[in-house]
N, C-alpha and C positions, 0 to 999 in steps of 0.2 A: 166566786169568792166574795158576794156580795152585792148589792145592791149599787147602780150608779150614783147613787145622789152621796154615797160615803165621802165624808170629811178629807182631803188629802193629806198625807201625813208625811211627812220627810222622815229617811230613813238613813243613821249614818249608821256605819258600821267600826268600833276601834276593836282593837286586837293587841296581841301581841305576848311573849312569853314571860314579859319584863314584867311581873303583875304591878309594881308599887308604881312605877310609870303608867299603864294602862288607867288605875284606878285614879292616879294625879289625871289624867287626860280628861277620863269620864266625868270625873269631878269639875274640873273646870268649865268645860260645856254645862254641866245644867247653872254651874254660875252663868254664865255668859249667854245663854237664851232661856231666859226665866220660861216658867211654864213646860219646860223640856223634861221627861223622864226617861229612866236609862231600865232596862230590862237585860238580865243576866240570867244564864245558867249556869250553874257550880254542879259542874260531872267531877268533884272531887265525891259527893256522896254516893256515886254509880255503887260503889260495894255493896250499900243498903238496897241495891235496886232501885234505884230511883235516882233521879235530877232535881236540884233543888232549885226553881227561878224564884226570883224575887225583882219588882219594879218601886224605884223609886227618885224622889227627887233630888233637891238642893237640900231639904229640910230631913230627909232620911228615908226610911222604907216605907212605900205606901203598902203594899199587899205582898205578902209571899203564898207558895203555893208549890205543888210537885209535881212530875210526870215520871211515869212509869218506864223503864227501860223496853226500847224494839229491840228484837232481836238479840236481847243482852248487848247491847249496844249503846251508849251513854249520849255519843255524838247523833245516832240517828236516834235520840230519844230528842235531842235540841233541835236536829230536821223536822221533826214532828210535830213538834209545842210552839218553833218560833212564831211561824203568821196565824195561827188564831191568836195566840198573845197581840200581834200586833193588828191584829183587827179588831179586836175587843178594844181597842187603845182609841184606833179610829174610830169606831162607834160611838164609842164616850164622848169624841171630842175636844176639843179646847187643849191639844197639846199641839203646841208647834214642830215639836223636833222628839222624833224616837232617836235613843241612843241605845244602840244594842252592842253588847259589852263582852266580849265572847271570853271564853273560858282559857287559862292559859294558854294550850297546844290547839287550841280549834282553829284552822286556818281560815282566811278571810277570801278568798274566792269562792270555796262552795257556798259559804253560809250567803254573800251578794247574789250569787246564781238562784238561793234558795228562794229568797225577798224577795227578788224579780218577777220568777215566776208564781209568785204569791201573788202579784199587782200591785205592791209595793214598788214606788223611783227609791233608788238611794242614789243618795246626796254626794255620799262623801265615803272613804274608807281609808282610814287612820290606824296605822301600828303605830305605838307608844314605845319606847326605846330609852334606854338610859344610856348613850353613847359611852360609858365610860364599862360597861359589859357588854357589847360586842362584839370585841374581840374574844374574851370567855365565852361566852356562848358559839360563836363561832368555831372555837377549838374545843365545844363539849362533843365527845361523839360517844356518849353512854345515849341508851336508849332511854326513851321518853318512859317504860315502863318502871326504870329504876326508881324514878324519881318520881313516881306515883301519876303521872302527867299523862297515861296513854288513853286516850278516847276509847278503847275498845280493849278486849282482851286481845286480839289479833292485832291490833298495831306494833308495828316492826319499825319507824321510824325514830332517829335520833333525836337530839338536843337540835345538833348543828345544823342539820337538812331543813327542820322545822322550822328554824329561827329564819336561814337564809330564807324560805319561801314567805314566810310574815312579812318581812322586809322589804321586796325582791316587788311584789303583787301591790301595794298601798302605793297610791300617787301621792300621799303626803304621811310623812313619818314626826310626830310628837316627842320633841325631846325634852324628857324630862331632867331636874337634878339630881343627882345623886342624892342618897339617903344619910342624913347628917350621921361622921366617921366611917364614912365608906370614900375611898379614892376618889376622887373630881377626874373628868376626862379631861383629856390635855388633845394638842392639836392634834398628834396621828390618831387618836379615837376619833373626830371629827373627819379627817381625812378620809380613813377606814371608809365611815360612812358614806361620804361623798362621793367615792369611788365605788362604791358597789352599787348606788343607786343614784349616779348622778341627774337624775331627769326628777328626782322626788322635791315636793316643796317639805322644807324642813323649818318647824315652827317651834321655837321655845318656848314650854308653856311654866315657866317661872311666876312667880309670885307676882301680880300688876302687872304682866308684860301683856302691851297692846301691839308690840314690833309686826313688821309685815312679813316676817320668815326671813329666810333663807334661803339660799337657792336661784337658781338660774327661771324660774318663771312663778316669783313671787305677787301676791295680788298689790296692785298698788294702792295708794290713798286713796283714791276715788271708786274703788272698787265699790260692790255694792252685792250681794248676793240677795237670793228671791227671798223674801219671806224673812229674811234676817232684820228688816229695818226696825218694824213695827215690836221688837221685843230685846230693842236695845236698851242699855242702862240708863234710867233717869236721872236726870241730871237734879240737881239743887232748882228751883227756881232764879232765873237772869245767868245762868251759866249755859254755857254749850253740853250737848250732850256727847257723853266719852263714844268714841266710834267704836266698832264691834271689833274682836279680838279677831287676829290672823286667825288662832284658830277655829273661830265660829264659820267666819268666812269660807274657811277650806270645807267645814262641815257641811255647807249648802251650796257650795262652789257648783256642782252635778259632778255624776262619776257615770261613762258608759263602761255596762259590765260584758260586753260581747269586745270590746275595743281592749280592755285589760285583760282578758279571756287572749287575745291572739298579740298582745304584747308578751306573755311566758311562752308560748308557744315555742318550740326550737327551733320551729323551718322560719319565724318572721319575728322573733324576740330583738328588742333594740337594747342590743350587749351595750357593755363600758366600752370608754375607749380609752385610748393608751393614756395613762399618767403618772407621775411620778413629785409627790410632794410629803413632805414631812416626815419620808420614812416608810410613805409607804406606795407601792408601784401598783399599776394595771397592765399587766403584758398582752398584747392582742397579736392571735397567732393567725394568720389568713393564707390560706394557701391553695391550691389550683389541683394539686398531687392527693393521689390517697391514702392511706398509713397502707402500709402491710401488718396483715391482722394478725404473724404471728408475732411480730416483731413488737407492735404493739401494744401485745399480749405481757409480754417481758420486759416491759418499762411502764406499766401502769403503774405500779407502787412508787417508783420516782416520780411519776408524772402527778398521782393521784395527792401525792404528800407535800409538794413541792410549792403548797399554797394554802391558804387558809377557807379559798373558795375559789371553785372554778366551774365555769358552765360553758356551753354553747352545742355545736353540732358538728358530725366530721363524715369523714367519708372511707368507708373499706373496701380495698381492690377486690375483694372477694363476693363484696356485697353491694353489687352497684345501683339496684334498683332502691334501696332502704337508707331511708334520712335515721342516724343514729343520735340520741339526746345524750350529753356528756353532763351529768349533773353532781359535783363534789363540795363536800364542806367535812372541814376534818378529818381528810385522810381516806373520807368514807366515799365509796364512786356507787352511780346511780347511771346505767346505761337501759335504754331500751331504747325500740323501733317507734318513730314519729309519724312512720306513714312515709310514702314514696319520696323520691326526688323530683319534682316536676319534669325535669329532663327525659323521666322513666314512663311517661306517662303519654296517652295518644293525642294528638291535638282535642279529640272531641271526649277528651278526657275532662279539661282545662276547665269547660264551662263549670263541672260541678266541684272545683275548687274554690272556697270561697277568696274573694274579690283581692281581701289583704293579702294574703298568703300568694295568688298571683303577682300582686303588687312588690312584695316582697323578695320573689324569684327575679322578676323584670329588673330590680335594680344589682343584684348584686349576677347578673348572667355572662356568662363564656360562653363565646362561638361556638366551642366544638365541646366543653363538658357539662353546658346549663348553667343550673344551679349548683350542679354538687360541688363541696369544695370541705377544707377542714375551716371552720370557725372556733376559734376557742381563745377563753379569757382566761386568765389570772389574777388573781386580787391578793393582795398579802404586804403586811410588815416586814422590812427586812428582804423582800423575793428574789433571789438568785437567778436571775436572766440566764445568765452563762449556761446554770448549772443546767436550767430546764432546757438552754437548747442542747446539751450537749443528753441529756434523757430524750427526747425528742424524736433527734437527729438518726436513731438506728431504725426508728417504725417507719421513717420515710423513702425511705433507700427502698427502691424498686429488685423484684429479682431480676434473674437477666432475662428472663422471658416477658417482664415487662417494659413496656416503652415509657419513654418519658413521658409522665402525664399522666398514667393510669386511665387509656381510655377505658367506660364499662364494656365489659364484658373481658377483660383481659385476665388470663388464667393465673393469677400471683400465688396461690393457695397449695403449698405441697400436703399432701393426705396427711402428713402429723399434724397440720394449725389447728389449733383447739378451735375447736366451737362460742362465740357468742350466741349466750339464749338470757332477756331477760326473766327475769319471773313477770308473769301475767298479772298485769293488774287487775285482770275483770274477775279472778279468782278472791277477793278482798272487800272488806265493808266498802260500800261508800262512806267518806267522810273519813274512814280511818287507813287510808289507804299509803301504804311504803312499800318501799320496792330495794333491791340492793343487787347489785353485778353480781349476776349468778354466771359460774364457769362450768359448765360439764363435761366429762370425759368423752372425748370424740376421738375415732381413727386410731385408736389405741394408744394415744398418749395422751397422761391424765393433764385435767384441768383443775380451778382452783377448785378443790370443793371447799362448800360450807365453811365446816372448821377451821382449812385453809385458810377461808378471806376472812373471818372472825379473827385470827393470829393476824391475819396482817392488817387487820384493824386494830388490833393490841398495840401492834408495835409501834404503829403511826401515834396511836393517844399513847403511847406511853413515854 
């Protein structure tokens, strides 16, 4: 990828579907470390065939230029172009801070993965957020293609899914103002957010604000990030110099992308925990038991609707060996296989599990069932506790041939349970990849199909 003696180059990455927040963010960084340029692709031109990047600074656009679509593919046309753009950058020189600015729906984990393994460090990874629309965006569950926003002709993901994972993956989230005569968010937008991603540092990037964020592990005064000192704002001559903005700081802060990689993960993801303020709740559901999958089956729509975002992992008597990922935002459910239970697995299995994911198992384990267990969140304005245990309360219920507990291997399953099968992700672009709870007809009683779960995705948005 180049030669050792190349210039090192910090690499932040911001995101996010909120464009006028994203672009406020971007904008504020190359204020805030002079010398910084921000490199963009716009896959709105993909129709044309083509991606349109453009780099530039504080002062406007230095160079624009296009890449050709892969594959008919927009987003792996940006896999493509991003690190020779950012190596050309390093080669030149004399830029402290790459700011790569991704495209509305481009999500921020592949494009980190991308850098990485380019030989690019990134710094920092920033979704930009107008707190006062995520709750909207939360309850959009039209597909990304409606709204001209799909990275591929094959992307199948929503508004909702796409937002919660921008969100959900950045250890520091950008909160911008609202756009003058548009609603201000009020404390449960604030909440909202807090709650779904309580471990994020949350920076206001308002007009003059030097604040140290927000958040449960803000950088303090004395803080000091690599490389940031030398390209701080001069001062007047006999005055002090203005210290660097929260958000410069988070921008150079470092991000490891293998450690945020097995924070989404659903066997060692570190969920919300229970809270209740301003209206708006986190219900944490933890339990030892396993659903009955057909029972389960027939309170997904209460369960799936019953919140404005819900994730975690669970466990089916039928299916003891397989960690299943619960992934909902607007109604809309996102189920597939995560890979074994550790419990399912032979001692001399263990070794070639990576280390967290052990780590992860070891803290939350039972004597006699391991790891498996149900984990599941709820986040939402308004969330009906009662309502959701009393939806809940029938997938749990054992048959009588099972014992309490659901050890694995116990036959809960009568030949009518529908079939879980997710759709395969490895059938799908990279980069443009969605997924949706697919129900197939099994043992002669039908499952949801298709059309089915498209109507009962109707009805939840509607």
């Amino acid at each position: 990828m180049g030669g050792p003696d190349r210039p090192v180059l910090p690499v932040v990455i911001v995101g996010g579907l909120h464009a006028e927040a994203r672009r406020a963010t971007v904008a504020r960084l190359l204020a805030d470390v002079p010398g910084s340029v921000a490199l963009h692709h716009d896959l709105a031109t993909a129709a044309a065939g083509t991606v349109v990047r453009t780099v530039r600074d504080a002062t406007g656009i230095l160079s624009a230029g296009e890449a050709p679509l892969v594959n008919d593919c927009a987003c792996c046309a940006l896999r493509e172009d991003l690190v020779p753009e950012l190596i050309r950058l390093a080669d030149a020189g004399g830029t402290p801070l790459a700011v790569v600015e991704l495209w509305d729906s481009v999500e921020p984990k592949a494009m980190a993965e991308v850098v990485t393994a380019g030989g690019f460090t990134v710094t920092g990874v920033i979704t930009a957020v107008d707190p006062a629309l995520v709750l909207p965006y939360l309850g959009n569950g039209d597909d990304l293609a409606e709204g001209s926003l799909a990275a591929a002709a094959t992307d199948q993901r929503t508004v909702a899914d796409t937002f919660a994972r921008q969100l959900e993956y950045a250890p520091v989230l950008a909160l911008a103002d609202s756009p003058p005569g548009s609603p201000e968010a009020d404390d449960e937008d604030h909440e909202l957010l807090a709650q779904l991603h309580p471990t994020a540092l949350r920076v206001p990037i308002g007009p003059g604000d030097h604040s140290h964020g927000l958040g449960g592990h803000s950088p303090g005064p004395g803080d000091h990030s690599p490389g940031l000192g030398d390209h701080s704002t001069v001062a007047a001559p006999g005055t002090p110099p203005a210290p660097p903005s929260a958000l410069a700081r988070a921008a150079l802060a470092g991000f490891d992308v293998e450690a945020a990689a097995a924070a989404q993960h659903p066997a060692c993801a570190l969920l919300p925990p229970e809270a209740d303020a301003h209206g708006v709740t986190t219900l944490v559901w933890h339990r030892r038991r396993p659903f009955h999958p057909g029972r389960l089956y027939a309170a997904l729509e209460d369960l799936t609707c019953a919140s404005a975002r819900s994730r975690g992992r669970f466990w089916l008597a039928d299916k003891a060996d397989t960690l299943p990922h619960w992934d909902a935002a607007d109604g809309a459910l996102c189920v597939e296989g995560a890979g074994p239970w550790l419990a399912s697995l032979p001692d001399a299995a263990w070794d070639l599990v990576p280390p967290v994911r052990r780590a992860a198992a070891a803290l939350d384990w039972h004597p006699e069932h391991g790891d498996r267990c149900r984990h599941l969140v709820f986040t939402s304005p308004g969330l009906d506790g009662d309502g959701l245990a009393r939806s809940w309360s029938p997938a749990c219920r054992p048959t009588p041939s099972t014992p309490p507990g659901g050890p694995p291997g116990s036959n809960c399953r009568p030949a009518s349970t529908p079939s879980w099968r997710s759709d395969p992700m490895s059938t799908r672009p990279s980069g443009a990849v969605a997924c949706c709870c697919m129900f197939q007809e099994f043992g002669g009683k039908r499952g949801t199909s298709a059309p089915q779960w498209a109507s009962m995705r109707a009805r939840a948005f509607g």
